[in-house]
N, C-alpha and C positions, 0 to 999 in steps of 0.2 A: 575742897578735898573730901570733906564729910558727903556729900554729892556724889562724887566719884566712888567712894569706899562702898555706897548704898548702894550705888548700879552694878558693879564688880559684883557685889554679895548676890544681889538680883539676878544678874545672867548666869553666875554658877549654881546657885540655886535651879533655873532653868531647863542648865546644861544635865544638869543632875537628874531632871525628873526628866529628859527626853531619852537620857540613858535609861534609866529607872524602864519606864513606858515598853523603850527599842527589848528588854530585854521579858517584859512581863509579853512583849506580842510573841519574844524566839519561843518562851513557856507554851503557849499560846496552841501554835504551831507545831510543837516537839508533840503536846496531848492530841492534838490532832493526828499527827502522823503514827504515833502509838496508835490510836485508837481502830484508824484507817488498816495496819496492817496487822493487826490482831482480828479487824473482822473477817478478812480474806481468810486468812490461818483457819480460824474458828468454823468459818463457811467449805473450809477444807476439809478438817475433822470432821464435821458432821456429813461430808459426802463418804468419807472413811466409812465410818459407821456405819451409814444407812445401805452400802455396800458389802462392807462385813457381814452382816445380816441378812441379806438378799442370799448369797454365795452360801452361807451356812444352812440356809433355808427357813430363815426365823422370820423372815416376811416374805407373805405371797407372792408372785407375783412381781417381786422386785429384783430377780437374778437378772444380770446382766452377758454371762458367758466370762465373766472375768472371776480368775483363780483365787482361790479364798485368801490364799496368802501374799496375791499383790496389794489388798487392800489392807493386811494385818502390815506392811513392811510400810503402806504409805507411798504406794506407785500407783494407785489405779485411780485416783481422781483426778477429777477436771480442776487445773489451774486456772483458764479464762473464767471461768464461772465463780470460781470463788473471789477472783479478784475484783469480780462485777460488786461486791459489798465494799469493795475499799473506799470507791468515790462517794457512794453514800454516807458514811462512817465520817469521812472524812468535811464534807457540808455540815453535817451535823453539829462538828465541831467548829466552823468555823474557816473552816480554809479550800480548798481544793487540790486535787492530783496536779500531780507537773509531772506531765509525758504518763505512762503508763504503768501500773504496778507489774513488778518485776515478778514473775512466779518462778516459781523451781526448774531447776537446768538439767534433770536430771537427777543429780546428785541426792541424796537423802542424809538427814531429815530433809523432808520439803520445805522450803522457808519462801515468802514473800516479802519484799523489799516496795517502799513507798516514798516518795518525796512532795511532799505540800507545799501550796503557798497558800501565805493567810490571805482571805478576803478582803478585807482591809490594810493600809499601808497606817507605817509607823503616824505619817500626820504631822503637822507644821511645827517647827519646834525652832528655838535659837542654834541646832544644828544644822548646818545646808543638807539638803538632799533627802530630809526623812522624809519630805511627802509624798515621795516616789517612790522611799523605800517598802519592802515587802520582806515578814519575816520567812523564811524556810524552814525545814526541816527531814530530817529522813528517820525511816525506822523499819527496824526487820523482824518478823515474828516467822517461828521456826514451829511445824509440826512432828513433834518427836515419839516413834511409838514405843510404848511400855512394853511389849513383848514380843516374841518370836516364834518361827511356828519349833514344833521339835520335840523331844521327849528330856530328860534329864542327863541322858547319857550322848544326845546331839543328835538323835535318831532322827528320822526326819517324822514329823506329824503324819498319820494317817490321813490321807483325802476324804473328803467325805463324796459317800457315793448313794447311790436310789436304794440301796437296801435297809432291811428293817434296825432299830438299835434298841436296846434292853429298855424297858419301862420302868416305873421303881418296884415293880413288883417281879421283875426280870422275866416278865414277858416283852417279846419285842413290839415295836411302833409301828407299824407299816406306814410306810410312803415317806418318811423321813430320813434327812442323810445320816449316815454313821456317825458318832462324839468325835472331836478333834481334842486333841492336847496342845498348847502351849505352852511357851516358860514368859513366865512374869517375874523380874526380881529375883529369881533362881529358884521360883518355886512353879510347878508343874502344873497348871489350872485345865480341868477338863471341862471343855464347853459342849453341849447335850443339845441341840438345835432341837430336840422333842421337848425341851421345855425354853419356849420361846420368850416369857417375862425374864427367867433365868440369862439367857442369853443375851437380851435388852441390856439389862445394870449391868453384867460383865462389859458390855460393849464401850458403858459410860467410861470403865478406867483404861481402854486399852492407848489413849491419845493423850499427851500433854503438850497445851501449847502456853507457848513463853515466847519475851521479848527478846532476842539475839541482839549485843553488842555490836 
């Protein structure tokens, strides 16, 4: 009987660490999948960015024809391209894509959706079937913008156009577009494409990205 009571303790002990194991791989794999679709997100924002900037005129060379304010709302980037970081992101940690990162439908905020499997299975255990099994996961990261274009009374933003805009010494800029206004947070932020470091760090806070439920 004392035989039997040791092997009983023994197999649940076992059962315990193949549970333990099964769940440390779902962790495993959930970081993965985070990780995977916060890079897409991120690879998203910074197309935002690098487009806001273009469109304002704060980099040369880089306007695309697209309106300053598709890219301040978070419409005018490339979803495929950004999702090209998720399957990286995603090795990195350990696991790989299953089927394709899901990009934005439309809809805004833009969000990316990602489903992993870990590279490894759970692994032989006194459970049947762990050798085969494989943990999953999914995870959604959401590109949210901080501001809008407009004035404080709902006006709409000024466009900005090829003519001159006041310098700090309120002589004008030639060959730069007109200041645009925005609302951040309820407060009215005036962006000056004649001074382009200026426009850079504004650019940093116009995007927050987070992981969506």
């Amino acid at each position: 009987m004392y035989l039997t009571a040791v092997a009983g303790l023994l197999f649940l002990a076992l059962a315990f660490f193949a549970v333990g194991r099964a769940g440390a791989d779902k962790n495993g794999a959930q970081t993965a999948a985070d990780a995977a679709a916060l890079a897409a997100a991120q690879s998203y924002r910074d197309q935002l960015r690098t487009g806001l900037l273009g469109a304002l005129g704060g980099l040369a060379g880089s306007g695309t024809g697209t309106g300053w304010t598709d890219w301040l709302t978070g419409r005018a980037g490339s979803p495929d391209a950004a999702c090209g970081a998720a399957a990286s992101y995603a090795t990195l940690n350990g696991a790989g894509l299953v089927g394709d990162c899901v990009p934005p439908d439309g809809d805004l905020p833009a969000a990316f959706t990602v489903t992993v499997r870990a590279a490894e299975p759970v692994g032989r255990s006194v459970v049947p079937g762990t050798e085969d099994t494989y943990a999953t996961a999914t995870a959604r990261a959401v590109v949210e913008p901080r501001c809008a274009a407009g004035g404080p009374a709902g006006d709409p933003a000024p466009r900005p156009t090829g003519g001159a805009s006041p310098g700090p010494s309120g002589s004008p800029s030639p060959g730069w577009p007109a200041p645009v206004e925005i609302v951040c947070g309820g407060d009215v932020v005036r962006i000056d494409p004649a001074r382009p470091d200026d426009l850079a760090r504004a650019a940093r806070a116009l995007f927050a990205v987070r992981l969506a439920d």
